[in-house]
C-alpha positions in Angstrom: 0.0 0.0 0.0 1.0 3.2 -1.2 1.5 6.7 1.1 -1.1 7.7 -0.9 -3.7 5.0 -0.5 -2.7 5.0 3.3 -4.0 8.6 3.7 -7.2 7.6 1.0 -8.2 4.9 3.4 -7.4 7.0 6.7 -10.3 8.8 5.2 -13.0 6.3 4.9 -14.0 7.5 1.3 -17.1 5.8 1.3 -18.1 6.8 4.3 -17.3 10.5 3.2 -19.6 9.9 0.3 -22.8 8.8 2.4 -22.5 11.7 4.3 -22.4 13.8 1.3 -25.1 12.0 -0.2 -27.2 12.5 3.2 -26.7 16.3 3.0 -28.3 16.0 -0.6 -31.2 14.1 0.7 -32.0 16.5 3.5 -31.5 19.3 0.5 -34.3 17.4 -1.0 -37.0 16.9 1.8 -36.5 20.3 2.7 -37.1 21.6 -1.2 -40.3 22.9 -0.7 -39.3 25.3 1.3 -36.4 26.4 -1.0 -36.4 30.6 -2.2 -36.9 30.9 -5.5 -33.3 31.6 -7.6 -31.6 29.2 -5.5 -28.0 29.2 -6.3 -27.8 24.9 -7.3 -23.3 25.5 -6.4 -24.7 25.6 -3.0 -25.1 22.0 -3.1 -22.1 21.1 -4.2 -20.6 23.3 -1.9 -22.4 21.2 0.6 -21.2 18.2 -0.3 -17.8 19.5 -0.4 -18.4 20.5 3.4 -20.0 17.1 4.3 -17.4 15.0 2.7 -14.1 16.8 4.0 -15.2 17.4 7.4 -16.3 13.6 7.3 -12.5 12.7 6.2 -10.9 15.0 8.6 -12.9 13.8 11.3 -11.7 9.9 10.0 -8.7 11.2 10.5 -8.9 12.4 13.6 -10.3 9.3 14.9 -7.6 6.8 14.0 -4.8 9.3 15.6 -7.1 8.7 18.9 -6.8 4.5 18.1 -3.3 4.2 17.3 -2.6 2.7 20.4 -5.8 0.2 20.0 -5.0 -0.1 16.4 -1.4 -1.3 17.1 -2.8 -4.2 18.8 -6.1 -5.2 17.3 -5.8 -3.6 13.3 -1.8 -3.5 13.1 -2.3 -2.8 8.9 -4.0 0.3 9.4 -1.9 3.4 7.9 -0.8 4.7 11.8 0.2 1.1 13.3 2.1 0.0 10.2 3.9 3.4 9.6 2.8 4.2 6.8 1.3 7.5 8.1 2.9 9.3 11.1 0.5 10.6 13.5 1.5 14.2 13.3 0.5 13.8 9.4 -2.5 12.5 10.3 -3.4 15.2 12.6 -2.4 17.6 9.4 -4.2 16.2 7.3 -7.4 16.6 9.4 -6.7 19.9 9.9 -6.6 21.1 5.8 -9.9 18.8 5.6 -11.4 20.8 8.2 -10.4 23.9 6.5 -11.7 23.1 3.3 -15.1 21.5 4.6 -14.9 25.3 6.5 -14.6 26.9 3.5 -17.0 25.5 1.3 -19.9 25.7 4.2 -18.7 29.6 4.5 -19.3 30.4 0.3 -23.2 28.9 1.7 -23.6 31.5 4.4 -22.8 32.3 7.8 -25.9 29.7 9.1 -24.4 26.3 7.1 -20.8 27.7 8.9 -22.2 27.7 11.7 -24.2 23.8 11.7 -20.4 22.9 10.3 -18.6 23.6 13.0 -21.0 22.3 15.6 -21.1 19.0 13.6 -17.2 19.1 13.7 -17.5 19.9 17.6 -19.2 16.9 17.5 -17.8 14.4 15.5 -14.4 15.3 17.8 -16.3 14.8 20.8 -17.4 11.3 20.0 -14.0 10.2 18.9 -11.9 11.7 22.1 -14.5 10.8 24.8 -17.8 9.8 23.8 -17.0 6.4 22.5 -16.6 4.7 26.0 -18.9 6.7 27.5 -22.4 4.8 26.9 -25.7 5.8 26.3 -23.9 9.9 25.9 -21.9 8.5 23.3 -24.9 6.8 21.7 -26.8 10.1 21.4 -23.6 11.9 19.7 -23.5 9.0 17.1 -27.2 9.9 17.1 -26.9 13.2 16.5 -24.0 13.0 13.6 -25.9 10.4 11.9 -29.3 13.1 11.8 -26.8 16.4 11.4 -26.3 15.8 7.8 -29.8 16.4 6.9 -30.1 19.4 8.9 -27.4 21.1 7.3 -29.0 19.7 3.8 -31.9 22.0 4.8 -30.2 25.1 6.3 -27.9 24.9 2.7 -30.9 25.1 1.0 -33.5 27.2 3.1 -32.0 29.2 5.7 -33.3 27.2 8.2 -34.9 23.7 9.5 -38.1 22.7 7.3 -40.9 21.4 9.3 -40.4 17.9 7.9 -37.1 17.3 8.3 -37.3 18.4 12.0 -39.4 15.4 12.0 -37.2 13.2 10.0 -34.3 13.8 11.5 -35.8 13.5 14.7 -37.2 10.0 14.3 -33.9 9.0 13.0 -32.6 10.6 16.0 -34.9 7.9 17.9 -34.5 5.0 15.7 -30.4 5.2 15.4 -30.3 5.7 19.3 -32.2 2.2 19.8 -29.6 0.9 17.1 -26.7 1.9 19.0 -28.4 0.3 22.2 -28.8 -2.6 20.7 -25.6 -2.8 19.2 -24.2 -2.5 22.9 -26.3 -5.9 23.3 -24.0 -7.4 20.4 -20.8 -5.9 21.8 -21.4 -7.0 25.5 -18.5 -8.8 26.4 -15.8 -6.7 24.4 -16.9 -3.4 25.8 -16.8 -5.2 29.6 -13.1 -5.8 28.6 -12.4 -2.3 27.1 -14.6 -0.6 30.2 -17.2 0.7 27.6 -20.3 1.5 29.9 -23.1 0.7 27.8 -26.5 0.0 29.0 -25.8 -3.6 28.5 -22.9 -3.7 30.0 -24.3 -1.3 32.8 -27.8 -2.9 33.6 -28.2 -5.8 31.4 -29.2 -6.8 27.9 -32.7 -7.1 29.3 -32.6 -3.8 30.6 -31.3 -2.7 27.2 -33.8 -4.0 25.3 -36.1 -2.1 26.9 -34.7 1.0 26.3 -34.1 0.2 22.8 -37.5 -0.8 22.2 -38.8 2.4 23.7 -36.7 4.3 21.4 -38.0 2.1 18.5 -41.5 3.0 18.8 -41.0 6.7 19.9 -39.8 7.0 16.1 -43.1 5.5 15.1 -44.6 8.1 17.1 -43.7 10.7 15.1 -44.4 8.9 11.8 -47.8 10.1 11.3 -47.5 13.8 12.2 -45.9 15.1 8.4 -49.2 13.6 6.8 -51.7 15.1 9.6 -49.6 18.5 8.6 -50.3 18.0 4.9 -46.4 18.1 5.0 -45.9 14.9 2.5 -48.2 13.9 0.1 -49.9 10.0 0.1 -47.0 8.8 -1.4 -45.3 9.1 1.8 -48.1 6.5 3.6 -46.9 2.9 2.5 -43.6 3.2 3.1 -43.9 4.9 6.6 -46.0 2.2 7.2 -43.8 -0.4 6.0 -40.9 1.7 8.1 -43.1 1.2 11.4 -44.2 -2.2 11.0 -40.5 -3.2 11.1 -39.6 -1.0 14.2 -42.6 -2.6 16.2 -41.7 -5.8 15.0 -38.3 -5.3 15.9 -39.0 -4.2 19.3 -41.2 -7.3 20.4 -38.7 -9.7 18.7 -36.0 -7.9 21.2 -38.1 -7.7 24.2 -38.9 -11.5 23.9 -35.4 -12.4 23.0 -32.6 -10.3 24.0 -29.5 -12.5 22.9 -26.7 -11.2 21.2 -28.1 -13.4 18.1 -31.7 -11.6 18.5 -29.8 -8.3 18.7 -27.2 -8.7 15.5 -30.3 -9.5 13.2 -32.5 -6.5 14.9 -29.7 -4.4 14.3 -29.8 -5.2 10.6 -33.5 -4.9 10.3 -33.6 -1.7 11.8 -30.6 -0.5 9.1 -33.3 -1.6 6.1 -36.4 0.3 8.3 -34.0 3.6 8.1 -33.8 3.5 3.9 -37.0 2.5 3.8 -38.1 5.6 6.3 -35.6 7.8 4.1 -37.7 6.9 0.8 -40.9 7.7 2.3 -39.5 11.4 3.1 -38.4 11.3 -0.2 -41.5 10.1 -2.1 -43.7 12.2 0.3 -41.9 15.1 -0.8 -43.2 14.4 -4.5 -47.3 16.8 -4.5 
């Protein structure tokens, strides 16, 4: 492996990508709501933003893990000295200025949800990752973040519908990280990670996953009792619900780390298929 693939893969390209690609998305939802004369650079300028601060904050993360790394994932670019971790740290830093730079030729309010999601993304990576059911709301929060700033890109400001969005996947990603604590039990014991699991029990867990689960479905019929979405929007959120409720009596009948993993997976699919139903609904 080359210098430069060492430094491509300390960025998690496709990871960068989705997170571009979600920024679009929540462009979308929100384009109702768009001024008229919308300057269409802005979303490329988004995407710029989402993707470099995404890399840098890659980056940032595996200086953080090169002392994990050099035991359990020795072939990553710090452990096997390809990068040095002062290069590392520099290259976050000219990621973060030009995901800076591009939210700043948006407007002062898309700087403004960039650095907070930067402030974020740090924070999860240098102490929310051990920290349990905190550190599940920061990966929360980043994973819903991108669509905000898809809608303050494109209207100034937070539609009405992707508050809602966002916030059910807010809920729903919360539950998955929960759950994923289930999975990850008996590592994060070892590596003192508290998670509710590891903290109270997977039974316990489950519960609190499950409640997070169906809190999401909560919120899934308030966009079409606002005339926010069009009809379009009703199978899919129904399909999206049906798996969440599912998923949550599966896991509070069964709360092995086998019941878990495949809830875990569900729940991904329930997310796109949520995601489309914004979409669709979008479409009067």
């Amino acid at each position: 492996m080359s210098k430069l693939e060492a430094h491509l893969r300390i960025m998690r390209p496709v990871n960068c990508l989705m997170m571009g690609f979600a920024v679009e998305i929540g462009a979308e939802i929100a384009r109702s709501g768009a001024p008229t004369g919308f300057p269409p650079l802005n979303l490329v300028y988004a995407f710029i933003t989402a993707f470099a601060l995404t890399a840098g904050s890659m980056a940032v993360n595996d200086y953080y893990d090169r002392e994990i790394d050099a035991t359990n994932e020795p072939n990553r670019p710090i452990p096997s000295g390809l990068v040095r971790p002062k290069e590392a740290l520099g290259l976050a830093m000219i990621l973060a200025v030009v995901g800076f730079a591009a939210a700043y030729a948006t407007g002062m309010r898309p700087l403004a949800v960039a650095v907070i999601s930067w402030i974020l993304f740090t924070a999860y990576t240098t102490v929310g990752k051990r920290s349990g059911l905190p550190g599940n709301f920061l990966v929360s929060t980043c994973v819903a973040i991108p669509f905000v700033y898809g809608s303050v890109v494109l209207t100034g400001g937070i539609n009405t519908n992707v508050l809602i969005f966002v916030s059910m996947v807010f809920l729903a990603n919360t539950g998955r990280e929960i759950t994923k604590g289930i999975i990850d039990v008996e590592g994060d014991m070892r590596q003192n990670v508290k998670t509710l699991a590891v903290r109270f029990g997977s039974a316990t867990a489950s519960i609190a996953a499950s409640l997070f689960y169906l809190s999401a479905t909560l919120l899934s019929p308030i966009p079409l009792l606002l005339g926010l979405v069009s009809l379009w929007y009703v199978p899919f959120v129904f399909l999206t619900d049906i798996g969440l409720v599912a998923s949550s009596i599966g896991l509070l009948m069964n709360h092995s780390r086998e019941r878990a993993r495949r809830t875990k997976k569900v729940v991904l699919v329930c997310f796109m298929v949520g995601l489309l139903a914004f979409l669709v609904g979008a479409v009067k």
